[in-house]
N, C-alpha and C positions, 0 to 999 in steps of 0.2 A: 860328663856330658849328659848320660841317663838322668844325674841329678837336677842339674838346672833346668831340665826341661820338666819333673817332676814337680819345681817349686813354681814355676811358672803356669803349669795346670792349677795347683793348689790357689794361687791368686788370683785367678782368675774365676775358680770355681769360688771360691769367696766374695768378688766382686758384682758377680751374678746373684747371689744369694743377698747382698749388699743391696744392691739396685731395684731386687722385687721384695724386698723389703719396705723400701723408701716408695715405690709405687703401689704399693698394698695399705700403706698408709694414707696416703694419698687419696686412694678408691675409699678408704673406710671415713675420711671426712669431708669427702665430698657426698658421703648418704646422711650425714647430720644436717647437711644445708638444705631442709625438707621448704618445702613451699609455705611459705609465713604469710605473703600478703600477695591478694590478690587488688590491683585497685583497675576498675571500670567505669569507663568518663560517659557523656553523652545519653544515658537515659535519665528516671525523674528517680530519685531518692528512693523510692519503691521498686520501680522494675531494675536500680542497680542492683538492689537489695537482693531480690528476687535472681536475679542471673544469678550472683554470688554464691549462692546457696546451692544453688547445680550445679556450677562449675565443684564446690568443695565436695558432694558427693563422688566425683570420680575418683576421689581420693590419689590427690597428686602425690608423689614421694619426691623428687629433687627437679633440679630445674632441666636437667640432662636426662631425663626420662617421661619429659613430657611429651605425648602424642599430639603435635599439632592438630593431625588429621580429628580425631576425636571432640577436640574442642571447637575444631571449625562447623563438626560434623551436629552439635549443642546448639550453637550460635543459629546457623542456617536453620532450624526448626522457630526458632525465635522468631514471631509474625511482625513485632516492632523494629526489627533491624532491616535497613536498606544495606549500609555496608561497612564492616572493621576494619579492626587490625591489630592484632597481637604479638606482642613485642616478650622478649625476655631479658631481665636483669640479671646478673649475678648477684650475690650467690642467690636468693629465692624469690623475685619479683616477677609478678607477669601483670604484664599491662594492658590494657583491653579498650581501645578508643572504637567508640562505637559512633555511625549515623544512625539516625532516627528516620523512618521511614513516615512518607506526607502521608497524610491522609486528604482521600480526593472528597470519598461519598460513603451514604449510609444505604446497605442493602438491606431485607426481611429473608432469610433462607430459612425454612423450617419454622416458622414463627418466632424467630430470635434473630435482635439486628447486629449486624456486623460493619465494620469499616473499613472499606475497603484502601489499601495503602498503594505506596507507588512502586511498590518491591513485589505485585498482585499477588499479596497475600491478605487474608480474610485476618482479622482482629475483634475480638469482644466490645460491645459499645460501650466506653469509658464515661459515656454520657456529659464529656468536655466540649466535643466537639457540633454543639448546638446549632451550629451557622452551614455545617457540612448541607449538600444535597441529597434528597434521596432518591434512590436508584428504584422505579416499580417497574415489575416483568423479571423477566430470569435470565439477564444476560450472559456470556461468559465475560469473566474478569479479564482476558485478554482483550476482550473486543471492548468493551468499555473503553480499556486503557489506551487505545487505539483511538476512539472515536474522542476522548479528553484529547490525545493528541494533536487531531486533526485542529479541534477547536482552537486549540491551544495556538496553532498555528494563523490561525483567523483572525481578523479584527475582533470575532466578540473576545469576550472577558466572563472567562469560565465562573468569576465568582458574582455576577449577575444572573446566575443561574440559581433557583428552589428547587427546584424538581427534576428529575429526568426520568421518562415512559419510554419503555424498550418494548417492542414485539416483535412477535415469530417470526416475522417476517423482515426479520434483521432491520427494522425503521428505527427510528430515534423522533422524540418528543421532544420539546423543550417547553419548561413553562418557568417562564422569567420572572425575575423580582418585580417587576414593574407593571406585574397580572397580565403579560402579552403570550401565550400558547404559542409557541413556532412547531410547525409540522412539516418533519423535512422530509427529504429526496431521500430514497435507499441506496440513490448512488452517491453520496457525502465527497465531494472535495473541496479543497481549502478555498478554491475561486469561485465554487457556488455559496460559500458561507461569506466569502467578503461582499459577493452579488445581492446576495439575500441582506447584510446588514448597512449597505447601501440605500439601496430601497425602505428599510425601517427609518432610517435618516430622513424621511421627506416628512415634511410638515401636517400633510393630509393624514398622516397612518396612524397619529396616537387615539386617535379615537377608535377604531379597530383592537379587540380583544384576542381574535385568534386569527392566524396568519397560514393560512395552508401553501405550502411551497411542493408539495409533493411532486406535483407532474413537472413536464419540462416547461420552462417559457412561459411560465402561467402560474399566478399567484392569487389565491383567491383570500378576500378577506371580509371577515364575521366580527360585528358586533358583539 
């Protein structure tokens, strides 16, 4: 009886020995499936270039050891990204589908211009974006993005817009393509901008250069 219960330990202890063998092996070629390709859709030839080259400095080792958080933690500092998504293949693919963030307008901050995107983050001027508006005064990029909104929401049409003039005193400027100055209300809602491009709609007012809408109820207009 001692005996068979002796050989029954022995195979067992063999079978354990067997098993973290086979799973030892296992671990040791799952660390040669080292990250080989990284493919990133959705920017221009250059800025995939350019991520790619950051991401391979973290120096990935398998696909089972990648720190998402890290890589979202890359991405996120990235001013031309609105929003991804990364994927993992076996055994060593990671895929990276990326939006491209709009670009609204050009600001000057420190005497160097920036563009600002819809993700309100500041960007280098790529110097493509020719048609863009620019932004003069020092707004915050939240309220900007705000006040596109409002517009946005408006009969006008944000891209009849040159220029935009911000001051201290939280106002908005507009100077149209069609050389017409609008000078708005500090109180901006979506029914005073459909009110205000109403009244541009009348036949008398294209002779009129600048449009002062500032006060309530009362609209004065300059040659």
């Amino acid at each position: 009886m001692h005996q068979r219960k002796s050989k029954k330990i022995l195979i067992y202890f063999f079978l354990i020995i067997a098993i973290s063998s086979i799973n030892n092996l296992s671990l040791n070629n799952l660390k040669l499936n080292n990250i080989n390709d990284i493919k990133i859709s959705g920017l221009s030839k250059n800025e995939n270039n350019i991520l790619f080259q950051e991401i391979k400095k973290m120096n990935l080792e398998n696909i089972f050891s990648i720190n998402s958080n890290e890589i979202s933690h890359l991405i996120d500092t990235n001013s031309l990204i609105e929003n991804y998504e990364v994927k993992k293949k076996y055994p060593s693919t990671i895929y990276i589908k990326i939006q491209k963030t709009k670009f609204y307008a050009k600001i000057n901050i420190n005497d160097e211009t920036f563009l600002i995107g819809s993700n309100g983050k500041l960007s280098p001027n790529d110097f493509q974006n020719k048609d863009l508006p620019f932004i003069f005064g020092k707004p915050d990029i939240k309220e900007f993005l705000n006040f596109k909104n409002i517009i946005d929401q408006s009969k006008f049409s944000y891209d009849q817009i040159e220029n935009l003039y911000f001051y201290p005193s939280k106002r908005w400027d507009l100077k149209m393509k069609n050389n017409v100055l609008l000078k708005l209300s500090k109180n901006l809602t979506i029914e005073y901008l459909n009110d205000l491009y109403e009244f541009l709609g009348q036949d008398n007012i294209e002779q009129f250069t600048i449009v002062d809408a500032r006060l309530k109820n009362q609209i004065i207009l300059n040659e």
